[in-house]
C-alpha positions as a Markdown table, in Angstrom:
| # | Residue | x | y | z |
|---|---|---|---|---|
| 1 | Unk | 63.2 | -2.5 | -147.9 |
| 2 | Unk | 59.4 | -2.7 | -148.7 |
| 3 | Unk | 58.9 | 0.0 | -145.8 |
| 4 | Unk | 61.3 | 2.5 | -148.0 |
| 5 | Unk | 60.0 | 1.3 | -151.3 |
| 6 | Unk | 56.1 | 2.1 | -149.5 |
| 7 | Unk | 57.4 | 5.8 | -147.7 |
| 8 | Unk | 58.8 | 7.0 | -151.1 |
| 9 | Unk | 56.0 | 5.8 | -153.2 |
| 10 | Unk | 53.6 | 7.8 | -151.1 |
| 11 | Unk | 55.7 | 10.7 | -151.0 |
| 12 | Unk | 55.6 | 10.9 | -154.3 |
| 13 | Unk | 52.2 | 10.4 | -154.9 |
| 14 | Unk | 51.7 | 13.4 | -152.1 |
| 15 | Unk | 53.9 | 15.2 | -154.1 |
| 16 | Unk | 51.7 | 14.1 | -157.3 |
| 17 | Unk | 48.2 | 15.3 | -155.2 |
| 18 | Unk | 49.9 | 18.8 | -154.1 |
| 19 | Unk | 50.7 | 19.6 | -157.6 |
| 20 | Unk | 47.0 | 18.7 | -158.7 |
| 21 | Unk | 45.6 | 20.0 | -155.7 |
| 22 | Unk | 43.7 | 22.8 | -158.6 |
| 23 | Unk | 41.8 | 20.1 | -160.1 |
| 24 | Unk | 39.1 | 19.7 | -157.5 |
| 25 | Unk | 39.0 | 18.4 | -154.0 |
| 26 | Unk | 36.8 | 14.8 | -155.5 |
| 27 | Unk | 39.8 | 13.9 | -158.0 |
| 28 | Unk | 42.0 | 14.4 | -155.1 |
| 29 | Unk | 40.2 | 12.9 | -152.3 |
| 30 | Unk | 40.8 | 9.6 | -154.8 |
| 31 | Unk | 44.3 | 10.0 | -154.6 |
| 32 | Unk | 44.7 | 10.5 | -151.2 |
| 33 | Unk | 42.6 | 7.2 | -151.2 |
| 34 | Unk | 45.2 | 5.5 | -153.5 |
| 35 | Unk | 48.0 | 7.5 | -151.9 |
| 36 | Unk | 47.0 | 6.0 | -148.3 |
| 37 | Unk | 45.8 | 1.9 | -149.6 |
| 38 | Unk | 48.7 | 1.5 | -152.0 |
| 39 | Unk | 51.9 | 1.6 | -149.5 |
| 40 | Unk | 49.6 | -1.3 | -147.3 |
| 41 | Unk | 48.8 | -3.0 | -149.9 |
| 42 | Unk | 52.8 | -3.7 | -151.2 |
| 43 | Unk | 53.7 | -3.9 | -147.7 |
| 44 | Unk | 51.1 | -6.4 | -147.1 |
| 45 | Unk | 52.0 | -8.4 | -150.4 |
| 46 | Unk | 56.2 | -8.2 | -149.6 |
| 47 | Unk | 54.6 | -9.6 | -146.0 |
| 48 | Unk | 53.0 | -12.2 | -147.5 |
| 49 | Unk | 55.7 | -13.5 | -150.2 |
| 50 | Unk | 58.2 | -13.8 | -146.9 |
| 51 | Unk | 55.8 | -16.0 | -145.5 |
Protein backbone atom coordinates (compact mmCIF):
# COMPACT_ATOMS: atom_id res chain seq x y z
CA UNK A 1 0.00 0.00 0.00
CA UNK A 2 2.66 2.67 0.88
CA UNK A 3 4.60 1.40 -2.37
CA UNK A 4 1.32 2.58 -4.51
CA UNK A 5 0.63 5.57 -2.35
CA UNK A 6 4.76 6.52 -3.04
CA UNK A 7 4.56 5.43 -7.20
CA UNK A 8 1.48 7.72 -7.65
CA UNK A 9 2.73 10.55 -5.56
CA UNK A 10 5.76 10.83 -7.70
CA UNK A 11 3.96 10.43 -10.81
CA UNK A 12 2.23 13.17 -10.08
CA UNK A 13 4.77 15.27 -8.92
CA UNK A 14 6.64 14.27 -12.48
CA UNK A 15 3.57 15.14 -14.01
CA UNK A 16 3.69 18.60 -11.78
CA UNK A 17 7.71 19.08 -12.98
CA UNK A 18 6.83 18.44 -16.81
CA UNK A 19 4.19 20.98 -16.79
CA UNK A 20 6.65 23.59 -15.17
CA UNK A 21 9.42 22.38 -17.02
CA UNK A 22 9.27 26.50 -18.68
CA UNK A 23 10.18 27.90 -15.39
CA UNK A 24 13.88 27.20 -15.35
CA UNK A 25 15.94 24.11 -15.05
CA UNK A 26 17.09 25.38 -10.86
CA UNK A 27 13.15 25.45 -9.75
CA UNK A 28 12.98 22.19 -11.28
CA UNK A 29 16.10 20.46 -10.34
CA UNK A 30 14.33 21.09 -6.63
CA UNK A 31 11.54 19.19 -7.56
CA UNK A 32 13.06 16.47 -9.05
CA UNK A 33 14.89 16.57 -5.58
CA UNK A 34 11.51 16.52 -3.69
CA UNK A 35 10.00 14.28 -6.45
CA UNK A 36 12.87 11.54 -5.76
CA UNK A 37 13.27 12.07 -1.34
CA UNK A 38 9.54 12.25 -0.81
CA UNK A 39 8.28 8.62 -1.94
CA UNK A 40 11.48 7.23 0.50
CA UNK A 41 10.79 9.17 3.00
CA UNK A 42 6.76 7.89 3.41
CA UNK A 43 7.95 4.57 2.57
CA UNK A 44 10.56 4.74 5.15
CA UNK A 45 8.00 6.29 7.77
CA UNK A 46 5.02 3.47 6.86
CA UNK A 47 8.37 0.98 7.45
CA UNK A 48 8.98 2.27 10.50
CA UNK A 49 5.33 2.60 12.06
CA UNK A 50 4.98 -1.42 11.15
CA UNK A 51 7.92 -1.90 13.21
Amino acid sequence: MYFNVALGYSLHLFYAISKLWSLGLLYNLFILLGCVIAPFFFLCKGLYQHK
